[in-house]
N, C-alpha and C positions, 0 to 999 in steps of 0.2 A: 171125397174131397170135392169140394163144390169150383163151380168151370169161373174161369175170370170170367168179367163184364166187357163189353165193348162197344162203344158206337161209330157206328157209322152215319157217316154227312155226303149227301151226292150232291156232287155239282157239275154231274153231265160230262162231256168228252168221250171217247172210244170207247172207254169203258164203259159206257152205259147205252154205245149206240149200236142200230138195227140194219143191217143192211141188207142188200138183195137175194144173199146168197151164201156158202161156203166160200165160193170163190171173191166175194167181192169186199178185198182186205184193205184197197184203196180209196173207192171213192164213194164209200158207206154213206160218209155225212149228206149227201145231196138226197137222200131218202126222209131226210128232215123227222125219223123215227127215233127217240129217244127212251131205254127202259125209265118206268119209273123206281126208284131206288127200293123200294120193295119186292117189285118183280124181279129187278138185277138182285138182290141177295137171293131170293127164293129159286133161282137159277142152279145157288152153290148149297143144296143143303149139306154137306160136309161141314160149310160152316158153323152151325149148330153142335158139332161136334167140339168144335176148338173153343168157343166160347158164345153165353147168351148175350145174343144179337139185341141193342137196342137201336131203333132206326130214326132219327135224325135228320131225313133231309133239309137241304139249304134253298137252292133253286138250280133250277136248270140251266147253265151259263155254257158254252160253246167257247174251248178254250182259246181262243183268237179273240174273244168279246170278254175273257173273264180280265180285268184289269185295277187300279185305282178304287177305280168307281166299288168296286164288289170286294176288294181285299179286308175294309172294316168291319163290314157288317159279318164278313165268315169268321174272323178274327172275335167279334165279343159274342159270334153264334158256339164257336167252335169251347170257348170258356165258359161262357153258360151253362152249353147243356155238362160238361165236366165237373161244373162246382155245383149242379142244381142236386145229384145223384152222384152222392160219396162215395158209390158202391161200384160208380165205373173205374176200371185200371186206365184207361185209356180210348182211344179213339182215329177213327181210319177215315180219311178225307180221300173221296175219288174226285178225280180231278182227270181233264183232257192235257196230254202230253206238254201239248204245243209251248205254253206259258206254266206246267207246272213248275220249275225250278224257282221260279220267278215269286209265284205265290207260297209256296212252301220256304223261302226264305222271308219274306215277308212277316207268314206265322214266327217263325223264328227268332224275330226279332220283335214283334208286341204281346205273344200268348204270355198270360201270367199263370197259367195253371202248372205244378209240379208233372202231370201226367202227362206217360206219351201219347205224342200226336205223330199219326205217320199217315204220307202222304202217298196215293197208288194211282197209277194210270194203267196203261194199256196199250200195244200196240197197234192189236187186231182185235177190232171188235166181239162182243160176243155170239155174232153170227156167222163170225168167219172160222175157217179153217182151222189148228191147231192155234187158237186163241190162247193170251197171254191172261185174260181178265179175270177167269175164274181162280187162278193156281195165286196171281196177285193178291184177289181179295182176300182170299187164304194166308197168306203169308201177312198182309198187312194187317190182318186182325191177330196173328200169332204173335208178332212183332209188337202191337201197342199194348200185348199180355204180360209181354215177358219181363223179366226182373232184371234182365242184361242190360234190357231195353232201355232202362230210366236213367234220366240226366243226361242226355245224350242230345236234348233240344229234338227239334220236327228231325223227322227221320223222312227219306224217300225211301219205297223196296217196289221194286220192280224186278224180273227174273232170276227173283232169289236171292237176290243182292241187295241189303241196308247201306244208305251212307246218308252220310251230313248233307241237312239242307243249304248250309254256305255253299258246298264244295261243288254237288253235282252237275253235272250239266248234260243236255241230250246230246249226244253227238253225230246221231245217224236217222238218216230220214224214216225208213223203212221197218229195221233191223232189230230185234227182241233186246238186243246189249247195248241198246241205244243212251240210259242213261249211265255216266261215265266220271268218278272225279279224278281228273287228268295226271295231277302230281303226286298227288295223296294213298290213290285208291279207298275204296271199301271197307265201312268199319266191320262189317260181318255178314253174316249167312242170314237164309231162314230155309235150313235144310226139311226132308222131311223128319229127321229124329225129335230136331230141336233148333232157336234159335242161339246164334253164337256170336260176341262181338271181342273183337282181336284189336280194337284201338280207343281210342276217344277224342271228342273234338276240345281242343284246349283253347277259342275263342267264346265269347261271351253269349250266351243265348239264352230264350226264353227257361223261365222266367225273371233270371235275375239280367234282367236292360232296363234300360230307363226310358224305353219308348212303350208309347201305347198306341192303340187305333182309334184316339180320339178326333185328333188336329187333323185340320183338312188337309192331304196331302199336294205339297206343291206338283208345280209344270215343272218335270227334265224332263229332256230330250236324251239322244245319239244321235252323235255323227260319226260317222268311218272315215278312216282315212283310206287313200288310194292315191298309188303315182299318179304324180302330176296336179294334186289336187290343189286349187287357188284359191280354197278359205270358202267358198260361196255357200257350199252345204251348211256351213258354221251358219254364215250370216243371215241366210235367209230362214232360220231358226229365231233370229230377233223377232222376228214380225209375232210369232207368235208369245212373246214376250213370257220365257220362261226363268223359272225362279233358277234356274242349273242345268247343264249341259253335260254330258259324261263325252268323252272323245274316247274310240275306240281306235288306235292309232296302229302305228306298227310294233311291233316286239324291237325294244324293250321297252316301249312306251314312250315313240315319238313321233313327229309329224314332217309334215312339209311345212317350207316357209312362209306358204299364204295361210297355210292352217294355222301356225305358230301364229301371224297377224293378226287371223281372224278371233283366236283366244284371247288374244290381249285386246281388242275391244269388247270382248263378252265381261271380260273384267273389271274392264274400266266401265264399263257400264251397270254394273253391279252385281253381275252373274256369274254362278259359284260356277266353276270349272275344274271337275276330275280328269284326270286323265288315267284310260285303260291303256290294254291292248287287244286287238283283233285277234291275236294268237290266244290257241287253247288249254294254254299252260305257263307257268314264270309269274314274276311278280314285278312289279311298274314300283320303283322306287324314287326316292326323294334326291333328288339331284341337280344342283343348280348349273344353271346354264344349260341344262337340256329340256328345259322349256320352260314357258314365262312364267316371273315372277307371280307368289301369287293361287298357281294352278296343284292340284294336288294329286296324291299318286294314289292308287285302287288299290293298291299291294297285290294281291294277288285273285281282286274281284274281278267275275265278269263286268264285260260292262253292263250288263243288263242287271248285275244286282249289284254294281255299285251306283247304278241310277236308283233301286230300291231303297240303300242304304241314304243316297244322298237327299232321297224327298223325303227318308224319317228324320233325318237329323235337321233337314229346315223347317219342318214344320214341328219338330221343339226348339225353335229356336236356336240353333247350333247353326251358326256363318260364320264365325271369326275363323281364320285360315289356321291356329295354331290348333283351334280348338277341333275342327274338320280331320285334320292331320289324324287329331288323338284318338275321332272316331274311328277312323278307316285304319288305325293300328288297333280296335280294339274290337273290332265286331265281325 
């Protein structure tokens, strides 16, 4: 029985970085040593074992730098190489922690390719100590093989654990169980017998959405709310004249009075306004009079990906408020 196909795409992060030592699980990145993605797989030969390795790199991007700018070009990288070679099952995106969730819902919502995409980071580099990266790479390449795997949209798996790119989120600065989806949980394993998946995501994902990585993606922002706060962080957001702001507010998704002000000038001045919450869990619903007309509810997005969701949907043209609503109940 011949081994599935898999590629792999680097794009830098823990997982690919070099640091001074066993010991040095923190502050790696200032060694400005990065593997090049051939070296980091020739690291795991086991890999070779699970399936033939095709290698793919993207560019080398330092997940605090990987943003906007770099999301389309990995997005019709990452479909390319899938539709170029019929004969891949799938494909394993490394990626630095920091802003994975971030880009990995991103894919999720433009990839048009039927195959899985799964996305891996790391905690500790592969120079450190009882490293997460190699056992990752492993698992992420078993994961975009597997037959469980499909229709499932971008997959994150980190320490063993697959779940939804909407859902996950990092929770812990340090810590291997750092990525986490709060209400939901984990759609399944990647043990060592076999992969196993015990749920599915029943919101809309690649590739049947109607967004692609063409349109330039607009300017949002965040702002937090915090007692006491008098709207200023909102406002002085205008200057940079963004197309949408997401407000990350308090559970259950509300503000203070100068905040509440400060929204309703963003509105009246023609900028789209979501509203999250700063809590890591619940859902921000549609409810009038708990905040101004006009502003719309994340359901149960961060706010960091319901900024991601809000600059797809303005840059296809999606701003009427009914129409905003329909998005963020459907994606």
């Amino acid at each position: 029985m011949s081994k599935p196909k898999v590629a792999f795409i680097g794009t830098g992060g823990t997982i690919a970085s070099h640091g001074t030592g066993a010991l040095d699980l923190i502050a790696y990145s200032r060694t400005k040593r990065v593997y090049p993605l051939d070296e980091l797989l020739g690291m795991v030969p086991v890999l070779k074992e699970v399936a033939e390795i095709v290698e793919a790199p993207f560019r080398q991007v330092h997940s605090t730098s990987m943003g906007p700018a770099d999301w389309p070009d990995l997005a019709r990288h990452i479909d390319g190489i899938l539709s170029d070679d019929s004969e891949l099952d799938g494909a394993v995106v490394t990626h630095g922690t920091a802003t994975l969730e971030e880009t990995a819902y991103f894919l999720n919502l433009v990839l048009k390719t039927k195959k899985t995409v799964v996305v891996v980071g790391a905690q500790r580099p592969p120079t450190g100590l009882s490293t997460d990266a190699f056992l990752n790479l492993v698992n992420g390449a078993r994961t975009a093989a597997s037959p469980q795997a499909r229709g499932l949209g971008v997959l994150v798996c980190l320490n063993d654990e697959i779940h939804a790119a909407r859902e996950v989120t990092k929770t812990s600065t340090f810590r291997l169980q750092t990525f986490r989806t709060p209400d939901f949980g984990l759609l399944g394993h990647a043990d060592a017998d076999e992969v196993t998946i015990y749920r599915r995501p029943t919101r809309a994902h690649a590739p049947n959405t109607p967004f692609s990585p063409d349109p330039i993606l607009p300017r949002v922002d965040i702002a937090i709310s915090y007692a006491g706060s008098d709207g200023a962080q909102i406002r002085g957001l205008f200057t940079s004249k963004p197309a949408g702001i997401v407000i990350a507010g308090f559970a259950p998704g509300m503000t203070t009075p100068g905040e509440r002000q400060a929204m309703e000038e963003a509105i009246e001045s023609g900028i789209a306004v979501v509203q999250a919450t700063r809590a890591l869990s619940g859902r921000v619903i549609h409810f009038e009079g708990l905040r101004p007309k006009g502003v719309i509810a994340s359901d149960n997005l961060s706010p960091q990906k319901a900024r991601v969701l809000l600059m797809l949907a303005l840059a296809h043209g999606v701003n009427a408020e009914k129409d905003l609503i329909d998005v963020f109940r459907t994606f």
